[in-house]
GUKEKE-627138 format. One line per field, with one value per residue: residue in three letters; residue number from 1; x negated, y negated, z of N, C-alpha, C in turn. Coordinates in steps of 0.001 Angstrom, whole numbers, plus 524288, in hexadecimal, padded with zeros to 5 digits. Layout:
<pts>
code	c(ALA,...);
pos	c(NUM,...);
neast	c(X,...);
nnorth	c(Y,...);
nup	c(Z,...);
caeast	c(X,...);
canorth	c(Y,...);
caup	c(Z,...);
ceast	c(X,...);
cnorth	c(Y,...);
cup	c(Z,...);
</pts>
This chain:
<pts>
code	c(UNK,UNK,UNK,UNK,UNK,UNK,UNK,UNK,UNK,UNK,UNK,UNK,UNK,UNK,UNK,UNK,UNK,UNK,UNK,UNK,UNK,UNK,UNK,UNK,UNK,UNK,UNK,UNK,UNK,UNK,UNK,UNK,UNK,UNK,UNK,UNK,UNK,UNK,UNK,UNK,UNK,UNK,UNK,UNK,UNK,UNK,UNK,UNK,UNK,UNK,UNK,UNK,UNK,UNK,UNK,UNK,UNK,UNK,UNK,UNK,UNK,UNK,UNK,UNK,UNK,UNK,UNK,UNK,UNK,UNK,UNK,UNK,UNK,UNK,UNK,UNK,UNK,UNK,UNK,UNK,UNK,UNK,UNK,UNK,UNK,UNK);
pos	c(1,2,3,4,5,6,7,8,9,10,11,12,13,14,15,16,17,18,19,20,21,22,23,24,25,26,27,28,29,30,31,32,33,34,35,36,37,38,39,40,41,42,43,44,45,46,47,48,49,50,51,52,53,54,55,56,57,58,59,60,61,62,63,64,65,66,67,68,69,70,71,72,73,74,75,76,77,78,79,80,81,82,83,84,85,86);
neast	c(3BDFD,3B5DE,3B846,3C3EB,3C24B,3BCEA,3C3B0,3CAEB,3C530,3C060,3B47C,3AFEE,3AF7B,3A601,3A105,39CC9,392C1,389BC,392E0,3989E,39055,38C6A,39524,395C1,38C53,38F08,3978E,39AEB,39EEE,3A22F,3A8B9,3A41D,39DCE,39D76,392F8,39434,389C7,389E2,38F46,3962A,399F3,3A261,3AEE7,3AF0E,3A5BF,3A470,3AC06,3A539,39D18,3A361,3A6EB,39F0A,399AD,3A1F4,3A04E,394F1,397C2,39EF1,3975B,39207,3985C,39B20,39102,39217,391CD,397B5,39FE8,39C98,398DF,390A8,38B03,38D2A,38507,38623,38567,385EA,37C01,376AA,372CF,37B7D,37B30,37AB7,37C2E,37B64,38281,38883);
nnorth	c(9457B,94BA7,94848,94D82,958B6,95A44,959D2,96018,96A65,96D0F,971DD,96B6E,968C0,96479,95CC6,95509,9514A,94A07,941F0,945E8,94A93,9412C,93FA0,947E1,946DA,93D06,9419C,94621,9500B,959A5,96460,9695E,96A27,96D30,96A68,96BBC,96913,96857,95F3E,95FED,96B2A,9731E,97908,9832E,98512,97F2A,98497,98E07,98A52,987CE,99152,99633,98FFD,990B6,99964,99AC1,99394,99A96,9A32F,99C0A,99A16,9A43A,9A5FB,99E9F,99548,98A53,97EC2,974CE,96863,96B1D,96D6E,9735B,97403,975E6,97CAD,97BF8,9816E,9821E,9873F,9889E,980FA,97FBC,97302,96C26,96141,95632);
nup	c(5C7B5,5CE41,5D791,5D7A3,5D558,5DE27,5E4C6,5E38C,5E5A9,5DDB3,5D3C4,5CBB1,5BCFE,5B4C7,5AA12,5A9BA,5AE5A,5B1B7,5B631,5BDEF,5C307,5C84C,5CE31,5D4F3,5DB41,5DFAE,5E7D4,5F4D7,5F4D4,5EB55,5E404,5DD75,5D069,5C3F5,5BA05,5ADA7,5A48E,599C3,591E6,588DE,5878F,58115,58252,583B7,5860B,58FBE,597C0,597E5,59C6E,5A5A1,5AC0A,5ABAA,5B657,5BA4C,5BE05,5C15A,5CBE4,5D0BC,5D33A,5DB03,5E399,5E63D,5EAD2,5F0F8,5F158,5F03C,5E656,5EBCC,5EAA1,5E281,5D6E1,5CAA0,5C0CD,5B272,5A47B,596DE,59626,59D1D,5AADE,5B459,5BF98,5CCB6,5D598,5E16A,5E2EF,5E898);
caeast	c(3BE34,3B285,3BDA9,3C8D3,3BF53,3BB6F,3C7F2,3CD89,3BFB3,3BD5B,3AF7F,3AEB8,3A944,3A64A,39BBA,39A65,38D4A,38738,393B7,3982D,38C2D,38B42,39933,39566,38913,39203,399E1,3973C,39FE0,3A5F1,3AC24,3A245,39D96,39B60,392F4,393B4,38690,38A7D,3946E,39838,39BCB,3A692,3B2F5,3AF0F,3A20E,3A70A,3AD95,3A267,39AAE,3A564,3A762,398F3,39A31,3A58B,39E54,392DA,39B58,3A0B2,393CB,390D8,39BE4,39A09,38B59,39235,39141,39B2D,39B24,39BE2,39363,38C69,38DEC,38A4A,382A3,38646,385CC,3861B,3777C,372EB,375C2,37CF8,3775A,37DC9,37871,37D6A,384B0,382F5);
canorth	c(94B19,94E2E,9486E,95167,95E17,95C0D,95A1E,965C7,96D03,96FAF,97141,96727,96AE2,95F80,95C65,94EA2,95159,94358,93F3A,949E7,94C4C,93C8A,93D61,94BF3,9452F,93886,9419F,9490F,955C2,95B83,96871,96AC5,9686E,9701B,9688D,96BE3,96710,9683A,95C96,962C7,97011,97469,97971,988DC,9865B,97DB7,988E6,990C1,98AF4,987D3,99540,9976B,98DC1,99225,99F5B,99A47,99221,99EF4,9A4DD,999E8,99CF2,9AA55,9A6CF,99BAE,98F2A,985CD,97AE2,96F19,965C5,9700A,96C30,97539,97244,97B65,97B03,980B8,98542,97FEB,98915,98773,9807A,97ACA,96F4C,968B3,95A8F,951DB);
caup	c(5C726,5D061,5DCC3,5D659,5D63A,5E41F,5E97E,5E337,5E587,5D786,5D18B,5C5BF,5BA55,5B008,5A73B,5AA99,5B1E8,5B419,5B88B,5C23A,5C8B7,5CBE1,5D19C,5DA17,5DF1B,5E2DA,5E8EF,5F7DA,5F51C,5E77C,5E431,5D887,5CD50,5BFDB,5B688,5A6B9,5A29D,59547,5929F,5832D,58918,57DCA,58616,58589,589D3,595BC,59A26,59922,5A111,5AB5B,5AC76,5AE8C,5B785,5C0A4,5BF82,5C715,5D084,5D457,5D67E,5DEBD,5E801,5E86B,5EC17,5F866,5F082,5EB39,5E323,5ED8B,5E9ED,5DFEB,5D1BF,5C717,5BA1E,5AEEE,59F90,5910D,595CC,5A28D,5AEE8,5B9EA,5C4B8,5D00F,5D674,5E4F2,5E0C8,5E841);
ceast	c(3BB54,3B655,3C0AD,3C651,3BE52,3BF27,3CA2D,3C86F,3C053,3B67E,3B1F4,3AACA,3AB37,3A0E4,3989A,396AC,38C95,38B7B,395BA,39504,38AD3,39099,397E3,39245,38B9D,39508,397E8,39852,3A2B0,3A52A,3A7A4,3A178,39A0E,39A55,39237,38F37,3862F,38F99,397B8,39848,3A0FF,3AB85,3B1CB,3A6E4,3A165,3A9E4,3AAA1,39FBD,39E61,3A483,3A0AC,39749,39BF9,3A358,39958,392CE,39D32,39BCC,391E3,39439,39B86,394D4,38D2C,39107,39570,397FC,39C59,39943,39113,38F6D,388AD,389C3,38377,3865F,385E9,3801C,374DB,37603,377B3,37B51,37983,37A63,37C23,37E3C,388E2,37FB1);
cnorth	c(94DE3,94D9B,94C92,956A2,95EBF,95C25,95F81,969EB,9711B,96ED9,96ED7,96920,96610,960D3,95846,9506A,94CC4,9425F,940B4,949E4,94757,93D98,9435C,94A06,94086,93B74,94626,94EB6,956DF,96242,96B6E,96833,96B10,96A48,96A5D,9688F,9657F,96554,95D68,966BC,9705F,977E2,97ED3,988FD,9829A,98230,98D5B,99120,989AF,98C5E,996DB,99367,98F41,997E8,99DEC,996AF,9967D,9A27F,9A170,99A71,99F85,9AAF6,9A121,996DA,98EC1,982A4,976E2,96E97,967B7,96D0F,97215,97412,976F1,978FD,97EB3,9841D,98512,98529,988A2,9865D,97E05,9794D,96E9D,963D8,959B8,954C9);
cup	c(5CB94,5D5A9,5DDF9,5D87F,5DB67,5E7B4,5E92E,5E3AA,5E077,5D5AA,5CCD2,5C210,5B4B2,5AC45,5A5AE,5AF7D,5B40C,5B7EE,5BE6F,5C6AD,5CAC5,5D0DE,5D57C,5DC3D,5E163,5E753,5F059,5F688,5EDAE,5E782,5DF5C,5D3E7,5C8BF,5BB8D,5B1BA,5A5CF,59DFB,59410,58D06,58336,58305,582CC,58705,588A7,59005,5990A,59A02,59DB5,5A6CE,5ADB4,5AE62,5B2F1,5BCFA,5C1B7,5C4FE,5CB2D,5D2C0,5D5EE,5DC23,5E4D0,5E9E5,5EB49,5F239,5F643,5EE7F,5E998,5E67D,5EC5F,5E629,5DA6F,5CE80,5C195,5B684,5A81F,59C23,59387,59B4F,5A6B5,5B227,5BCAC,5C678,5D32F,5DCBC,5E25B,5E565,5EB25);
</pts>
């Protein structure tokens, strides 16, 4: 999946944490990466926080960043924080 996303330069958004962030640090370049911290999200609050999510991905733009390399951490309570990976 993390291949597919970078070829078509999609940001990934999963909620397999552990295994993700081994395969972005294996990797030198990806397209992104949204992690769900919360892996029993119910389906309307997965789309909450995407949505809060792609909201501040678009601030980041508007502020001169993408997400190469950049993954962001988000959840039912935790805030947004993007990290450099690898």
């Amino acid at each position: 999946m993390l291949n597919a996303a970078f070829a078509e330069d999609r940001i990934l958004v999963t909620a397999n944490v552990a295994d993700f962030e081994k395969l972005a640090r294996a990797r030198d370049t990806h397209a992104g990466i949204v992690f769900l911290e919360d892996g029993d999200l119910l389906r309307h609050e997965q789309d909450a926080i995407i949505r809060r999510a792609i909201a501040a991905i678009e601030v980041e733009y508007q502020q001169g960043r993408d997400m190469v390399n950049r993954v962001l951490f988000t959840g039912r309570v935790t805030a947004a924080r993007f990290e450099e990976l690898p």
